[in-house]
Every structure is written in C-alpha cells, then in structure tokens.
N, C-alpha and C positions, 0 to 999 in steps of 0.2 A: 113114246113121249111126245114126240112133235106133234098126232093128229090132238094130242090132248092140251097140248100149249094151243094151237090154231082154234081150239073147242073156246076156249077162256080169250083166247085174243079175240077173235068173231062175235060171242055171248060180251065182253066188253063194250069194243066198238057200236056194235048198236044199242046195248045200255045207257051207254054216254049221248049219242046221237040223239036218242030220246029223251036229253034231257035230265037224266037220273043221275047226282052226283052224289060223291060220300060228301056227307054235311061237313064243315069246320074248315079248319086251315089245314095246309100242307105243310107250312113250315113256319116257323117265330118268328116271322117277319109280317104273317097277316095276309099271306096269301091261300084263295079259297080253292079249293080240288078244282070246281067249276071255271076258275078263272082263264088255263089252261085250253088249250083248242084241243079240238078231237081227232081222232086219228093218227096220220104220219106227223101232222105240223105239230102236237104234241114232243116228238121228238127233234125236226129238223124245221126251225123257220124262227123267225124274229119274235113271236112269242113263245117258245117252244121251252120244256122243263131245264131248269138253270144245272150244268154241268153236274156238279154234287148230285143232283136229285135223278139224274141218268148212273152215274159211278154206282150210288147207291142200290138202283133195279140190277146193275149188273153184278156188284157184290152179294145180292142177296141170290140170285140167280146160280152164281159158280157156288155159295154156300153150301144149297139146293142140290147142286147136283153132284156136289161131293162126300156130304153129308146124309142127303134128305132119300134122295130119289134113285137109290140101287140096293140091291137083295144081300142086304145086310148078314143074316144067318144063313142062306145057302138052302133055303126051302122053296124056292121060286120052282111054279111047276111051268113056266113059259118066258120068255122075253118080255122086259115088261111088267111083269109082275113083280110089285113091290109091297106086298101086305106084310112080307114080314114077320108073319104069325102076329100080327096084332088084331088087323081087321079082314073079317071073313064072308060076310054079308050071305053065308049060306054058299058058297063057291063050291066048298066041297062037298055037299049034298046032290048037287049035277051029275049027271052021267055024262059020258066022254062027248057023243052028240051034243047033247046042249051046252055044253062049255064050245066046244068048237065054234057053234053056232053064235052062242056069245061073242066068243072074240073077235069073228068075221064081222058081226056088228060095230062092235067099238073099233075096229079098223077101217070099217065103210065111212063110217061116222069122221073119225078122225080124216080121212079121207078127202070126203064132205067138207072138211070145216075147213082144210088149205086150201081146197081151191075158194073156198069166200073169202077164206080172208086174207088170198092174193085179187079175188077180186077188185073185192072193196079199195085196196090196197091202188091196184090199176086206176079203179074208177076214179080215186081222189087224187091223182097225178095227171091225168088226162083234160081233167077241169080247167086246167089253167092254160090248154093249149083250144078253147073256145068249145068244149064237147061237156055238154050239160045231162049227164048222167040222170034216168030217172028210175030209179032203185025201186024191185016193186015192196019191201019192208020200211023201207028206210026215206025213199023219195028223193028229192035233189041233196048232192051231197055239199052243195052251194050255200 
C-alpha cells in the first residue's frame, strides 16, 4: 500500500506543480483547489489547508483503510491484494512467472515513487535554507 499511496502522492505533486487543478471551489466559502500552495506548504504553513479540510483527508483515509483497502472475502492470492473477487484485469490468466514478475514490478515501481516523493519532499524544505533546487521534470521548486 505505501509504494501505491507514494505513486498518487508523486503523480499529484507534479500534477499540481504544473499548474493542473480540479476546477471550482473547495468549500462554501468560495475558495478555489488552486488557491492552495503545492506541496508540504499545502499542509503546514500560513496559507496551508484550514484544519477541517486536513481532519477530513484524515477521516477519509482511516475510512479507507478500514473499510476499503483489505481482503474482504479471504481470496487474496498475495499481500496486497485487494480485488476481492470484483476486479480481475485478466490476473488469473498469468502463469506463476509472470505474476511474480508483475509484482516485482509494482514493488520496484512503488519503490521508485518513495524515494520521489521523499525527494521532492527534501527538495522543498531545503529551499528556504538558500539551496535552489533544479528538478530535471519539474524545474525550480521556487
């Protein structure tokens, strides 16, 4: 589960970075997704999301994981697996090599995507101690 949260934290952060936000307001008060800074200062800094709106990712999060995101019926052929017998995408059609081979991927991958986005993470902490980061996707994080 963590390399696959880091996938979605990584694929955000530089989502947002570039610019791409979800259209409209955040909340009935008039304020826009975009209005928001990117990154950590999203969470911790004088503009950063107002208490409520942090409670809420973290309500939705334990929801997730006590609901959503564990092997419900007892069919789970590995760690991790959470299909469920709902979604199949052809899984069981694999032979035992290519599933193996599969999962070393989505683990490389996941991998992969903590260390970015402890990267990024570093890089946008370092900033403010005079060290100008130049990202080769993303560019100054300034």
């Amino acid at each position: 589960k963590h390399g696959r949260i880091c996938q979605l934290a990584f694929l955000g952060n530089i989502i947002t970075r570039a610019g791409i936000h979800i259209p409209g307001d955040i909340d009935t008060a008039g304020d826009a997704f975009d209005s928001y800074p990117n990154g950590i200062a999203a969470f911790f800094g004088p503009d950063s999301i107002p208490t409520d709106g942090k409670l809420q990712i973290v309500f939705f999060i334990g929801f997730l994981e006590l609901f959503v995101m564990k092997d419900v019926t007892g069919e789970n052929d590995f760690v991790g697996d959470f299909r469920n017998g709902l979604l199949d995408f052809g899984w069981d059609n694999f032979d035992e090599e290519t599933k193996l081979s599969k999962r070393a991927i989505e683990l490389n991958n996941g991998r992969a995507a903590q260390m970015g986005i402890l990267g990024l993470m570093v890089h946008e902490e370092i900033v403010p101690l005079g060290y100008d980061a130049d990202l080769p996707i993303i560019g100054h994080l300034v």
